[in-house]
Structure formats: structure tokens, C-alpha cells
VONU-405265 format. One record per atom (N, C-alpha, C): z, y, x. Coordinates in steps of 0.05 Angstrom, whole numbers, padded with zeros to 5 digits, always signed. Atoms other than C-alpha are relative to their C-alpha. Layout:
# residues N
ZYX...
This chain:
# residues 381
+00021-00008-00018+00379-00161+00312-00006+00029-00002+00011-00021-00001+00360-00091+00334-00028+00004+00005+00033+00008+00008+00293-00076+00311-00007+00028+00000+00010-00022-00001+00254-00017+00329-00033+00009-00014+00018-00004+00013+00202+00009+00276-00014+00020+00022+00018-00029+00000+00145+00053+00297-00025-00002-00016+00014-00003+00025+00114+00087+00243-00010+00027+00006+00017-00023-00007+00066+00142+00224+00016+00024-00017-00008-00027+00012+00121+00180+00182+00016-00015-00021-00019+00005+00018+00173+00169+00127-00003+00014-00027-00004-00011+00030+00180+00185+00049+00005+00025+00004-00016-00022+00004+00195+00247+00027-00007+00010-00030+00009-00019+00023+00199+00287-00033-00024+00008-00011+00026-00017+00005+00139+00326-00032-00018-00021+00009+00019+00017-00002+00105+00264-00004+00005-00027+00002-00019+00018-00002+00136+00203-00028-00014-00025+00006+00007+00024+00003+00083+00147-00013-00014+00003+00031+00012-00003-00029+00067+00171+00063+00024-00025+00014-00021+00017-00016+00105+00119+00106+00015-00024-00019-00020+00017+00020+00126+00079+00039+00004-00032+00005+00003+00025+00006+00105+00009+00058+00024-00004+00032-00016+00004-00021+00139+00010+00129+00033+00006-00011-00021-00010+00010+00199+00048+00098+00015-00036-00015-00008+00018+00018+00197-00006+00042+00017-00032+00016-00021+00032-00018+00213-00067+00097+00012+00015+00019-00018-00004-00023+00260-00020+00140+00016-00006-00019-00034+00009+00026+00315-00019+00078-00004-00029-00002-00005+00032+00004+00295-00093+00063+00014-00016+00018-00011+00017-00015+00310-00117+00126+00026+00016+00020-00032-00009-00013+00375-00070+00143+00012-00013-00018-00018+00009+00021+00398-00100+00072+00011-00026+00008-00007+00024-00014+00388-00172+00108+00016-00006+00023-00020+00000-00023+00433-00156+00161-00007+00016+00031+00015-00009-00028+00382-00126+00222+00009+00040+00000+00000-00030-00005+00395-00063+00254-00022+00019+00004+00023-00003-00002+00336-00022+00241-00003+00037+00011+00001-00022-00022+00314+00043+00288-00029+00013-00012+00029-00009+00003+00258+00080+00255-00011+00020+00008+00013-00024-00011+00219+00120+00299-00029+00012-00016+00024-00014+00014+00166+00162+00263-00015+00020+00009+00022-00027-00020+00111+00210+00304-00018+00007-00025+00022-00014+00027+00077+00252+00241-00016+00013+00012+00012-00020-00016+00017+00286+00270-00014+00011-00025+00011-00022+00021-00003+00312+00203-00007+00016+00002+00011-00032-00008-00035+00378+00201+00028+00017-00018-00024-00028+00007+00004+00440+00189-00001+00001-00035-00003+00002+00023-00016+00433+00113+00030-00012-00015-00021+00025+00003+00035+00371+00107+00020+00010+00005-00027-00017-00001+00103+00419+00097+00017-00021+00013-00035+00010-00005+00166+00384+00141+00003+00019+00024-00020-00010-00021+00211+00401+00191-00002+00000+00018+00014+00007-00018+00174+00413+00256+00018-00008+00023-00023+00009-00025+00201+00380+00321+00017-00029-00003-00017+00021-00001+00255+00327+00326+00017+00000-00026-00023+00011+00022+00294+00292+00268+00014-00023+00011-00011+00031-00006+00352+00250+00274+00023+00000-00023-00019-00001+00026+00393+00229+00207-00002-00027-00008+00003+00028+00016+00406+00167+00167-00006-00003-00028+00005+00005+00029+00381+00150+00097+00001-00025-00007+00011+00024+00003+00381+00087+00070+00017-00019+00004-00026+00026-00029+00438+00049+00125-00029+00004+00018+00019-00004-00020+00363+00071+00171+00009+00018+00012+00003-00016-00015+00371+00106+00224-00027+00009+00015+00034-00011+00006+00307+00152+00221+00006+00027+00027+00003-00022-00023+00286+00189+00289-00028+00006+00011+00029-00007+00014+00223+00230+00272-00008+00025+00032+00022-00029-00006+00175+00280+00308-00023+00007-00009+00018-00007+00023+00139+00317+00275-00017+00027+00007+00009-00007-00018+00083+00349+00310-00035+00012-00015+00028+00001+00023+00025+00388+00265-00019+00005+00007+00029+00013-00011-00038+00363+00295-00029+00004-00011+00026+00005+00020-00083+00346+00236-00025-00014+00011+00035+00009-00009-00157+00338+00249-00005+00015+00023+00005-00003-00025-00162+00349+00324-00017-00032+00009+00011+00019-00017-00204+00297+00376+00019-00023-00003-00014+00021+00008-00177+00227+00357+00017-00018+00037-00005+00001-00033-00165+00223+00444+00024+00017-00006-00027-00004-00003-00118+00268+00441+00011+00001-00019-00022+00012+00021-00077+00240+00370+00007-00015+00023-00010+00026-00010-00068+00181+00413+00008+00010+00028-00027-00011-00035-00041+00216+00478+00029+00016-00013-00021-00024+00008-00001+00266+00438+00022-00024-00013-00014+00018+00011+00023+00196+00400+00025-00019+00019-00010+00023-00014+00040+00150+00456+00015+00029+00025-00033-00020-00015+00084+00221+00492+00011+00002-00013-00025-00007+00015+00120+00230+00434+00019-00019-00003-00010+00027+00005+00138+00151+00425+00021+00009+00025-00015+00011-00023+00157+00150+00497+00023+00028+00001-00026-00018-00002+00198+00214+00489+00030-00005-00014-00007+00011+00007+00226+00188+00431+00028-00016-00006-00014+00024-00006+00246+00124+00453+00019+00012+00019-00023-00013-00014+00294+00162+00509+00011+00001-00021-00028-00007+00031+00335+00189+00446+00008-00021-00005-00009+00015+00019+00334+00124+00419+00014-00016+00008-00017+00016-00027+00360+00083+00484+00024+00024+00006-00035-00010-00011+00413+00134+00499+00010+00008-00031-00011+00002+00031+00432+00130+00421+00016-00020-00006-00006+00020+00011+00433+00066+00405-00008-00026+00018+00005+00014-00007+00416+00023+00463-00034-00016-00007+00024+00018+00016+00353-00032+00470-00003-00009-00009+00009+00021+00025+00322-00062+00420-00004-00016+00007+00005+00031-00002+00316-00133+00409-00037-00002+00002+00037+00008+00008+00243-00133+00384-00010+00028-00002+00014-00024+00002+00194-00073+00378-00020-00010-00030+00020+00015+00021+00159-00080+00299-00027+00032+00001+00017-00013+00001+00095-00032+00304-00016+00004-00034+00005-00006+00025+00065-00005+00232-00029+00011+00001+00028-00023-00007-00021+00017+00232-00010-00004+00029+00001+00004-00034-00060+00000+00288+00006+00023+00017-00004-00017-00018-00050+00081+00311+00023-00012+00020-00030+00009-00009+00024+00061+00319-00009-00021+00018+00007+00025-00010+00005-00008+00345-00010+00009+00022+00018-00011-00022-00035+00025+00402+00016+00011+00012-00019-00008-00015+00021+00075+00422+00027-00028+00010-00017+00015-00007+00074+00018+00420-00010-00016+00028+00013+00006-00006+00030-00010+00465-00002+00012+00030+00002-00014-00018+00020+00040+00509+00024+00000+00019-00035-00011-00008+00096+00053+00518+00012-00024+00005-00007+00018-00009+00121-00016+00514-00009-00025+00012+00008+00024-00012+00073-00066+00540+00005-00012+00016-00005+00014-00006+00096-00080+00597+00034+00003+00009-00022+00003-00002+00177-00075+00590+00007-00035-00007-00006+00022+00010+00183-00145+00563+00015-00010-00023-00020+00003+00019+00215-00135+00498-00018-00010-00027+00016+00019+00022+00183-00177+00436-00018+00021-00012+00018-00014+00016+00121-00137+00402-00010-00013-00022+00008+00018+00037+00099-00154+00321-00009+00026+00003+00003-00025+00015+00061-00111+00293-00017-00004-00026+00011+00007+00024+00037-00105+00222-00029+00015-00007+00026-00017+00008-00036-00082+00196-00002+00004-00028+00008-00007+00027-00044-00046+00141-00031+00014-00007+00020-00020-00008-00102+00000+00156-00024-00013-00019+00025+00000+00016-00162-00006+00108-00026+00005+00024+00024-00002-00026-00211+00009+00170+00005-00020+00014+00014+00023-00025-00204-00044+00210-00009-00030-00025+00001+00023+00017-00221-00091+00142-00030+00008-00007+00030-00003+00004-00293-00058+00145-00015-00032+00008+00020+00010-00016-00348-00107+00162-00013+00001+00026+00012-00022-00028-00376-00057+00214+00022+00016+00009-00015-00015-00009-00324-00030+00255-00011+00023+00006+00003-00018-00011-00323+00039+00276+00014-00005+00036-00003-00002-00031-00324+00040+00356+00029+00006+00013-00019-00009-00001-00269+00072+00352+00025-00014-00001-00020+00017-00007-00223+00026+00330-00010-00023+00005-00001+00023-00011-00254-00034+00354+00007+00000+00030-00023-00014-00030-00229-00007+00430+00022-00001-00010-00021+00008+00001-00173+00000+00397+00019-00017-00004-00014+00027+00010-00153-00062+00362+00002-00018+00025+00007+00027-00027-00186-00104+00427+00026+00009+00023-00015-00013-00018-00131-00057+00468+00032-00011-00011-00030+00007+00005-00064-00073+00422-00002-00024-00015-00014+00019+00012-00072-00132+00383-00002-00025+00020+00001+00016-00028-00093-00174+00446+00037+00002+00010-00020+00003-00008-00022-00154+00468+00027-00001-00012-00023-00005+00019+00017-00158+00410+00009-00037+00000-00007+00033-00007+00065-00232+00414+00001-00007-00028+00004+00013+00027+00054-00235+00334-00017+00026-00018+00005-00014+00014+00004-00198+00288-00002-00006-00035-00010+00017+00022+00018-00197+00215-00023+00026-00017+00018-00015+00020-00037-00178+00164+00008-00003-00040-00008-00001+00027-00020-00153+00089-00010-00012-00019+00018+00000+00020-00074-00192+00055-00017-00029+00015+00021+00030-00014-00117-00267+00066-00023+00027+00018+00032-00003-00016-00187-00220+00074+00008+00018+00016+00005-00015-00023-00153-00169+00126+00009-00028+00023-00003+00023-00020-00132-00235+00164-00027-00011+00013+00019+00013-00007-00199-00259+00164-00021+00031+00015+00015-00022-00013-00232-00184+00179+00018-00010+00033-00010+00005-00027-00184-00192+00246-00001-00013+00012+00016+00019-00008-00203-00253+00264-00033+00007+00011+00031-00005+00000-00277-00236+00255-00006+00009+00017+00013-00017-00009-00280-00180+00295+00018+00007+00027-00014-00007-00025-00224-00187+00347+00008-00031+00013-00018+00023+00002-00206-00261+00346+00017-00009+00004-00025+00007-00002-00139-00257+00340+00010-00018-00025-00015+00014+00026-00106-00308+00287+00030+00020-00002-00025-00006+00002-00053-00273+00251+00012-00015-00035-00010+00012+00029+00005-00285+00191+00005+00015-00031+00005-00020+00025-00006-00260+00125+00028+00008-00012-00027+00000+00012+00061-00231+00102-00015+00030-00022+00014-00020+00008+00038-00179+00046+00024+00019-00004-00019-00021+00002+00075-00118+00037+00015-00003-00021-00014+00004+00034+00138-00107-00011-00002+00018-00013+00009-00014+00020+00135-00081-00069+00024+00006-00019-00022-00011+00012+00195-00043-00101+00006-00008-00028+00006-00004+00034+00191-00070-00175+00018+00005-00016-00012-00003+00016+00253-00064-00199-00001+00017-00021-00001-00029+00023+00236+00008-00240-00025-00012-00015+00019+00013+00018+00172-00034-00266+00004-00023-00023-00006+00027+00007+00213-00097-00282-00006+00003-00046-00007+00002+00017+00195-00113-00364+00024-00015-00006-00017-00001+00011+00255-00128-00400-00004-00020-00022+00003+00012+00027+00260-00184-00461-00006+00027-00019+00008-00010+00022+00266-00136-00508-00025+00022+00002+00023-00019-00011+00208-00088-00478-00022-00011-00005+00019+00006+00004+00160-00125-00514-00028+00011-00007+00025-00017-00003+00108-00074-00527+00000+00032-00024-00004-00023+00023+00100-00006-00563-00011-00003-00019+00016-00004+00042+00092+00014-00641-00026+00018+00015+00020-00026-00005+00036+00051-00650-00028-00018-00002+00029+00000+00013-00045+00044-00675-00016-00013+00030+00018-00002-00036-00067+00047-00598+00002-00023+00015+00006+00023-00023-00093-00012-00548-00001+00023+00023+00007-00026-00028-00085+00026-00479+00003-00007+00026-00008+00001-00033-00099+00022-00408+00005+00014+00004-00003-00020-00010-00071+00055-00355-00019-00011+00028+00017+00012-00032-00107+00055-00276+00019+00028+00013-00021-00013-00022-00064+00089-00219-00007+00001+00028+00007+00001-00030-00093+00112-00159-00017+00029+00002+00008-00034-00009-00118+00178-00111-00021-00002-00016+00030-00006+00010-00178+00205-00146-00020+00012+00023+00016-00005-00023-00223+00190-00083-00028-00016-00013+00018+00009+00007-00292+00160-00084+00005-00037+00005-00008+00028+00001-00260+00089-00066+00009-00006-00017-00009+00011+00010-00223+00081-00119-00017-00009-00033+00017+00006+00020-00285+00085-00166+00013+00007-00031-00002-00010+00027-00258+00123-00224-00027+00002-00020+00019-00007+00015-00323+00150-00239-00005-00028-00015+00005+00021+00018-00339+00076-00257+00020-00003-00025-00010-00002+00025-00280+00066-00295-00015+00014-00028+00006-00022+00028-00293+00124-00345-00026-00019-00015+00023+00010+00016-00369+00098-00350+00000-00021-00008+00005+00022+00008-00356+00027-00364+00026-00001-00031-00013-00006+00019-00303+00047-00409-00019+00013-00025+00021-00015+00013-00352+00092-00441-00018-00025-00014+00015+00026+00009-00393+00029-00456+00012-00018-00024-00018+00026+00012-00339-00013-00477+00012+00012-00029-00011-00005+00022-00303+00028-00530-00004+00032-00007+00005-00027+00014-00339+00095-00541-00002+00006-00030+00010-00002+00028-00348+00078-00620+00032-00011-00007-00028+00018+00003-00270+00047-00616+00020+00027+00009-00019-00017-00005-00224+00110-00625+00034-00016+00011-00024+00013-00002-00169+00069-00621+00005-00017+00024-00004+00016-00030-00172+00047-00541+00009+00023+00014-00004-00018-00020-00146+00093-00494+00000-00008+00023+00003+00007-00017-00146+00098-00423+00011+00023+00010-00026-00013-00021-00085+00135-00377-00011+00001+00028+00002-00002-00028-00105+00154-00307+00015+00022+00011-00032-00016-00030-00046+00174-00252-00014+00003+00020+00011-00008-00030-00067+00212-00191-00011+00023-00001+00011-00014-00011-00093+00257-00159-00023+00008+00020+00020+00000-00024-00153+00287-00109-00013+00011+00002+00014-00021+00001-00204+00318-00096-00029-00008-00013+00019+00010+00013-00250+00277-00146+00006+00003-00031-00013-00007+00032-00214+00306-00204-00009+00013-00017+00020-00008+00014-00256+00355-00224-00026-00016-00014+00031+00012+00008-00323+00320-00226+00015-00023-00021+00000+00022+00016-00285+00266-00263+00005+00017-00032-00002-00021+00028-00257+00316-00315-00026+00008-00013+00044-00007+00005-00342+00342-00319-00005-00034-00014+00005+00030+00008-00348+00264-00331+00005-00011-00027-00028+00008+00030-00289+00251-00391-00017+00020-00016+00009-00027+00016-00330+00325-00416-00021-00015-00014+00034+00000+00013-00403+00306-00418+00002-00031-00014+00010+00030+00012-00387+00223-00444+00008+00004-00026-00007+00002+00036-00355+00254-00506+00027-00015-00002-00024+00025+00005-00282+00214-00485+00025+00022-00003-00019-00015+00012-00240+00276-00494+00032-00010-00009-00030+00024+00009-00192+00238-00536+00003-00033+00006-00008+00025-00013-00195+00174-00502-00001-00003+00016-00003-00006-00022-00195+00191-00432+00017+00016+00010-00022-00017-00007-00137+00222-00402+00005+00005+00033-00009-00002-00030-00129+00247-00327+00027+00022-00005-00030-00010+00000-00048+00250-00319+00011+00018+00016-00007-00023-00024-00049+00281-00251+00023-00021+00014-00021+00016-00010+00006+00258-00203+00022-00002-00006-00026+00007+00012+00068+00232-00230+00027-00026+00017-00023+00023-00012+00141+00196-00197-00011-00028-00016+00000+00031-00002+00141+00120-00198+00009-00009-00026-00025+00000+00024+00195+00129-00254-00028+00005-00023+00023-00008+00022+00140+00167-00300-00019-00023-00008+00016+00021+00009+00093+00116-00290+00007-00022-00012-00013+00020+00006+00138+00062-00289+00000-00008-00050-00004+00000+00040+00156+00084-00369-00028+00004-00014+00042-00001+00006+00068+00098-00380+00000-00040-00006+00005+00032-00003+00062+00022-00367+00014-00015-00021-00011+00015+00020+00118+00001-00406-00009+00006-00032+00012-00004+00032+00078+00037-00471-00025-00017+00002+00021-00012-00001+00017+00017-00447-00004-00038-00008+00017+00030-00005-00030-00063-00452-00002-00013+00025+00012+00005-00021-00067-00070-00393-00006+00023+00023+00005-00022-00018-00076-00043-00329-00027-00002+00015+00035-00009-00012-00143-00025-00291-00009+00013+00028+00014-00019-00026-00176-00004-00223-00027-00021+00025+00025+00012-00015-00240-00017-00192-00009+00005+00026+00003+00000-00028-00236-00009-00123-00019-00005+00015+00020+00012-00021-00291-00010-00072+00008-00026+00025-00011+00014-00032-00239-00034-00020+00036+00000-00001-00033-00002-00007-00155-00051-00021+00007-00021+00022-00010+00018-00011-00125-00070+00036+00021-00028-00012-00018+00026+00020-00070-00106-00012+00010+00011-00031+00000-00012+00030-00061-00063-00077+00028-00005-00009-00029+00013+00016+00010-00052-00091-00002+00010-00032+00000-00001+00026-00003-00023-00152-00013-00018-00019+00002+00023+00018-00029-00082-00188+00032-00011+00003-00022+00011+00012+00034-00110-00176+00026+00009-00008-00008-00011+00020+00072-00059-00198-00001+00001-00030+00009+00003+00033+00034-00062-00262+00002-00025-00015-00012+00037+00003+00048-00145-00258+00030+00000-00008-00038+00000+00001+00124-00129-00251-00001+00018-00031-00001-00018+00023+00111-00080-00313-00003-00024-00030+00007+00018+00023+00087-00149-00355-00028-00001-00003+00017-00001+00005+00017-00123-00359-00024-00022+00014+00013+00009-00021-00040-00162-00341-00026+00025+00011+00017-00027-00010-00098-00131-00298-00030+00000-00001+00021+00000+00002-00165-00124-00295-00015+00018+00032+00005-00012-00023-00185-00114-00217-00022-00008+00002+00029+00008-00001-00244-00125-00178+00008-00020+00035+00007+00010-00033-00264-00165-00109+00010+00017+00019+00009-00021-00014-00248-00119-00063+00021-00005+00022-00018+00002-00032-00201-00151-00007+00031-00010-00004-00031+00011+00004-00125-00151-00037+00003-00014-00022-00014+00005+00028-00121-00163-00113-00015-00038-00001+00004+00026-00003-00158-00238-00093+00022-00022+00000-00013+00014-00008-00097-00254-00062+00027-00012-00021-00018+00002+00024-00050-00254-00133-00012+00004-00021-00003-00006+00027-00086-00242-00192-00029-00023-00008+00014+00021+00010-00115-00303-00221-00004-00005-00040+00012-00004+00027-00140-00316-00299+00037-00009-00017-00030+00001+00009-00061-00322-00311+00011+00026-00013-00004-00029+00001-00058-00248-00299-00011+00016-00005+00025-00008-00005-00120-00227-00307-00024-00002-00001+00027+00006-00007-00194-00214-00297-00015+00013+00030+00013-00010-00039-00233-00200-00227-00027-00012-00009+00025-00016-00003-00295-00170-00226-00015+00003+00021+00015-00010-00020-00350-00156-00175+00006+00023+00003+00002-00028-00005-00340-00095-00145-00023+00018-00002+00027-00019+00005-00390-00040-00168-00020-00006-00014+00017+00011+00017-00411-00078-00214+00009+00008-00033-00007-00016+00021-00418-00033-00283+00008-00014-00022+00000+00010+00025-00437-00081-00335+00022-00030+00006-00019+00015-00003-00388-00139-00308+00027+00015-00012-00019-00023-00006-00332-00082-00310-00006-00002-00033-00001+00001+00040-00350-00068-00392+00005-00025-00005-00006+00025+00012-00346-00135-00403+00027-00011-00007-00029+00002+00003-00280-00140-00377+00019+00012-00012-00021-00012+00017-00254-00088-00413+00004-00012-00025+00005+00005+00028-00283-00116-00482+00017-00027+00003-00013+00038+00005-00252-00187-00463+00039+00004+00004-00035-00007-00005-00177-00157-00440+00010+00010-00031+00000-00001+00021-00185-00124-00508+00012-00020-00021+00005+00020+00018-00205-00183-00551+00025-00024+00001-00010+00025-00005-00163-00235-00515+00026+00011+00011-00030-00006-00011-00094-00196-00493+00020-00009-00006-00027+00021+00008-00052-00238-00536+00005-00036+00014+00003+00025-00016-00074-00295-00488+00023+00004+00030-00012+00005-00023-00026-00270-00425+00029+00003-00021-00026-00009+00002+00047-00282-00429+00005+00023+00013+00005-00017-00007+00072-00216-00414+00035+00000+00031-00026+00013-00011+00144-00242-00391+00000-00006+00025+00006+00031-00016+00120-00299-00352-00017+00013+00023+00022-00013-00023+00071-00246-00313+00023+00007+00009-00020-00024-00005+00132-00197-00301+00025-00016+00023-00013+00024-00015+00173-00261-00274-00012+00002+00027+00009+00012-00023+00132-00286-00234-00017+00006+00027+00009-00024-00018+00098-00230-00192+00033+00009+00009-00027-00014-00022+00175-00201-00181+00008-00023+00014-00010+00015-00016+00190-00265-00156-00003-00011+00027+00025+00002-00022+00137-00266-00105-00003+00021+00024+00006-00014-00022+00137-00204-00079+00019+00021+00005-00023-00017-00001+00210-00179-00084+00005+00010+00028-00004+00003-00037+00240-00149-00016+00017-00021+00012-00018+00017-00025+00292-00203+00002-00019-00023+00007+00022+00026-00007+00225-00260+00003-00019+00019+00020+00016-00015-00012+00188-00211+00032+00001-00002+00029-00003-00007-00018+00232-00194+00082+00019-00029+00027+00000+00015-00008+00252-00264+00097-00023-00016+00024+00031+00001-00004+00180-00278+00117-00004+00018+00036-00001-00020-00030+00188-00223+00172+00017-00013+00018-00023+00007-00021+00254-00247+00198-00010-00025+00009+00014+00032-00024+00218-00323+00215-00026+00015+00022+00024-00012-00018+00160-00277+00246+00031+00005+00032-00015-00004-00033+00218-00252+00298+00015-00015+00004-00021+00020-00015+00266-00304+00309-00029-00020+00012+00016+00022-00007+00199-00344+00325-00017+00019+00024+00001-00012-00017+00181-00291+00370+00022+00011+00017-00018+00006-00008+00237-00282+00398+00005-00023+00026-00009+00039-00005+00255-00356+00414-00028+00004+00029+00026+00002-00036+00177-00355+00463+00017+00015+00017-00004-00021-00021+00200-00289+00496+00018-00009+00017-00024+00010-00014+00264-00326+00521-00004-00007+00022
């Protein structure tokens, strides 16, 4: 089947987790046999260094055909005109390339909206997947509730990463869609028999994520602070980056955690990957995940986790793997650290590492997709 992605942009070097989840099921499902067409319209701002204009190259066995158009923070009216001319320009290249596609898979409701625009009414199968953390609010913004009511109404299958964004879409658009959650690369996480855990004096988490105000660092630190400020011997690893890095650094200063607080900064997959394999447990308190691949990164690593409520980590991490927390909730949050502590010789670490890669490898993953289109498909006939 020829399968035409549209996405908001592709991996790269300098920014290797922009486009990663779409990316992640284009290779899955060229590996499965589908011929996959990935169109990508970047409207990034001029900050976001690539190659302005038209790309057309292969990486992967994908054939990746980009524009790349530096926009930024302009009127969200015209993202979405400048989006749905570039698609349709595009798409010319991609028909006198490579012929029409079987199916059209859309990525983000932006995407979802241009696909939309451009192909609604050709008659060629539309899916599209939601990842988007805004439309899993409570309270929509106006903004995209026009928009969702505009493409997922016309989409012939919509597929949400997560039970609670299935039920936000429902809620607020009443579309029923199918939960396929995103894949998740683990092989560079995978523990190993003999990778049973490091020498060394130290119990240590790590937590992995932007240093924004969602991801609730500041809590971390302070409930950490609670939990083992008189306990030299706990540490705590934080990966990322942002623009909450400072004030957190002021934070690690004034609680006195110096030596048991660590901000790593941003580090490859690989880096982390080998962090995890030194490390206990892993950690992040989230206001809000659409589906949290990095818990199960840190699952594929052996570790178990210690998340909160907050939309994705519901959907896999049960007292097998774990503890789950209220979100924003301080003294729940110390608790959990003191009990991951106390009771860590209670998870298999194996048996986690198993059974998360087995779940959310790409060929199950991307199996999952391929019944979404042959079953779309099959109606359109």
C-alpha cells in the first residue's frame, strides 16, 4: 500500500525529537512492507536552522519530501493557509514522483486540517492520528475546537495515542476513535540479563523531560527535598532542557541539594539510554502527557516509575511497574519517592523490561495501524 504521511517536520540532528513519533511509524511501517511518502511542511521560525524551501531525499527506505518555510509565531490564519498551499504544492511533486496514494495518514490536528483541506474531497482513504496535548484540555481553546469540528468530522478513521485523549475527543467533538499509542524505539533502552544494576553506595533516580512549567520539575526537586534531604545517599539525574532551567538551578541552590540534585542538560537517547542503565528508578510529574514515551523508555530500561495522573502514564503503568500519583500533589509525590526507595527490591526489573518492549515495539505497533487501513480501505471500495 502507498501511504502518504503528512507531518509537521522530520528528525534531524540538531533537532532529533521534532517529527519523531510520525517518523517513528513511517520506518515501522515501510519495514512491514507499505510504501511510505512523507510529506513534511515545517513552518518553524527562522530560529529552527534547516534547509529553506523544497527537500526531496530518502532516509530510512522513506521517501521524505519537505518544505520548509520559516514562519514561526505569525497569525495562526495564516499558518493554516500557508500550510494547506504548501501540502497542495507538495502533493504535485509527489503525484508526478511517485504516483497516487492508496490512503492519506495525517499526523497533529494542524496537519489533519491541511490534509483536509487539500484532500477532502478527492476520494482517497483519510486516518489521521492525534497526538496534540491541546485538544486533551478540558476547555478547548476556540481555536482548535473549529478546527477539530472541521477535520476530524471528515476523517474515515481517527486514531488517538492514549485511553484519556480518546475520551477528551469524544467529549468535545463526538467522534469515537481507536487508541493505537505511539511507538516507542526501545531497543537502545532494552536491559540485558546481565545488566542487573550498578556497583556503587548510591540509590538514584533519573526524570527526563523539557524544563517547562508542565513538566513540574520544580515539584520534583521539592518533594525530593522532603523525601531524602537528610539521605546523602539518594540522588536524582534530570535530562533536558528549557527555559525553566535557571530558576530550577536557584531551586537545587537555595534547598541545599547541590550534591544530590543534578540538572544534565540535553543529552542523545544513547547517553540517556546508558544514565538509566546506572540508575533505580525513574520519575516525572507531569501536569499533562498526551502518552509519555519516556516512561516507557525507562520501562524498556528495567526501571520502574513513579508517574502521576496526568492522561498517558494511566494507560501502562500499574503497581507492577510502579507508583501513580495525583498530579500536583506535593506530599503524595514524597511519599512516593520514600516508598520506591524502601520497596525497590519489590519490581522485577527483567520482567518490567520484557514486558513493556513487548507491548510497545514497532512491528505490534505498526500492525495495529495496518488493520486501521485495510479496514478503511475495504468501506472506501
Amino acid at each position: 500500500m502507498r501511504v502518504l504521511f503528512v507531518t509537521r517536520g522530520y528528525p534531524t540532528a540538531n533537532y532529533a525529537n521534532y517529527g519523531v513519533f510520525e517518523y517513528d511509524q513511517a520506518k515501522a511501517l515501510e519495514r512491514a512492507g507499505h510504501e511510505i511518502i512523507y510529506a513534511a511542511i515545517d513552518l518553524r521560525s527562522i530560529r529552527r536552522w534547516r534547509k529553506w524551501g523544497f527537500e526531496h531525499f530518502e532516509r530510512d527506505g522513506i521517501r521524505i519530501e519537505a518544505i520548509n518555510i520559516p514562519l514561526g509565531r505569525v497569525p495562526k490564519i495564516i499558518l493554516d493557509k500557508v500550510r494547506s498551499m504548501a501540502l497542495k504544492t507538495l502533493y504535485r511533486k509527489i503525484v508526478k514522483r511517485y504516483g497516487t496514494p492508496d490512503l492519506i495518514h495525517a499526523h497533529f490536528i494542524a496537519s489533519g486540517d491541511a490534509a483536509i483541506q487539500v484532500f477532502g474531497d478527492q476520494g482517497i482513504p483519510l486516518v489521521h492520528t492525534e497526538h496534540y496535548s491541546a485538544m486533551h484540555k478540558d476547555k478547548l481553546d476556540p481555536y482548535y475546537l473549529k478546527m477539530g469540528n472541521r477535520t476530524y468530522r471528515h476523517m474515515d478513521r481517527v486514531i488517538a495515542v492514549s485511553r484519556s485523549l480518546k475520551e477528551s475527543i469524544l467529549s468535545h467533538f463526538n467522534i469515537s476513535s481507536v487508541v493505537i499509542p505511539n511507538i516507542v524505539d526501545t531497543q537502545v533502552f532494552l536491559r540485558g540479563e546481565v545488566n542487573e544494576k550498578k556497583d556503587g553506595p548510591f540509590f538514584a533516580f533519573i526524570s527526563v523531560g523539557r524544563l517547562i512549567p508542565l513538566k513540574r520539575m520544580d515539584l520534583l526537586i521539592r518533594s525530593f527535598k522532603q523525601a531524602f534531604s537528610d539521605d546523602p545517599s539518594v540522588k536524582l539525574y534530570i535530562y533536558g532542557d528549557g527555559p525553566e532551567r535557571s530558576r530550577l538551578g536557584q531551586l537545587i541552590r537555595s534547598s541545599s541539594l547541590e550534591n544530590q540534585v543534578f540538572l544534565m542538560g540535553f543529552r542523545s537517547r544513547e547517553d540517556i539510554a546508558k544514565k538509566m542503565a546506572e540508575c533505580d528508578a525513574f520519575v516525572l510529574a507531569s501536569d499533562s502527557e498526551t502518552f509519555g514515551v519516556v516512561f516507557i523508555e525507562a520501562m524498556a530500561a528495567g526501571l520502574p516509575v513513579i508517574a502521576t495522573y496526568c492522561g498517558g502514564p494511566e494507560d501502562f503503568v500499574d503497581d507492577r511497574y510502579g507508583i501513580l500519583v495525583k498530579s500536583g500533589d506535593e506530599s503524595a509525590l514524597t511519599q512516593a519517592f520514600r516508598e520506591m526507595r524502601a520497596s525497590h527490591d519489590r519490581f522485577n526489573q527483567i520482567a518490567i523490561s520484557e514486558e513493556i518492549s513487548a507491548r510497545f515495539n514497532a512491528e505490534e505497533i505498526a500492525a495495529q495501524i495496518v488493520d486501521v487501513y485495510n479496514a478503511v480501505t475495504k468501506n472506501c471500495l
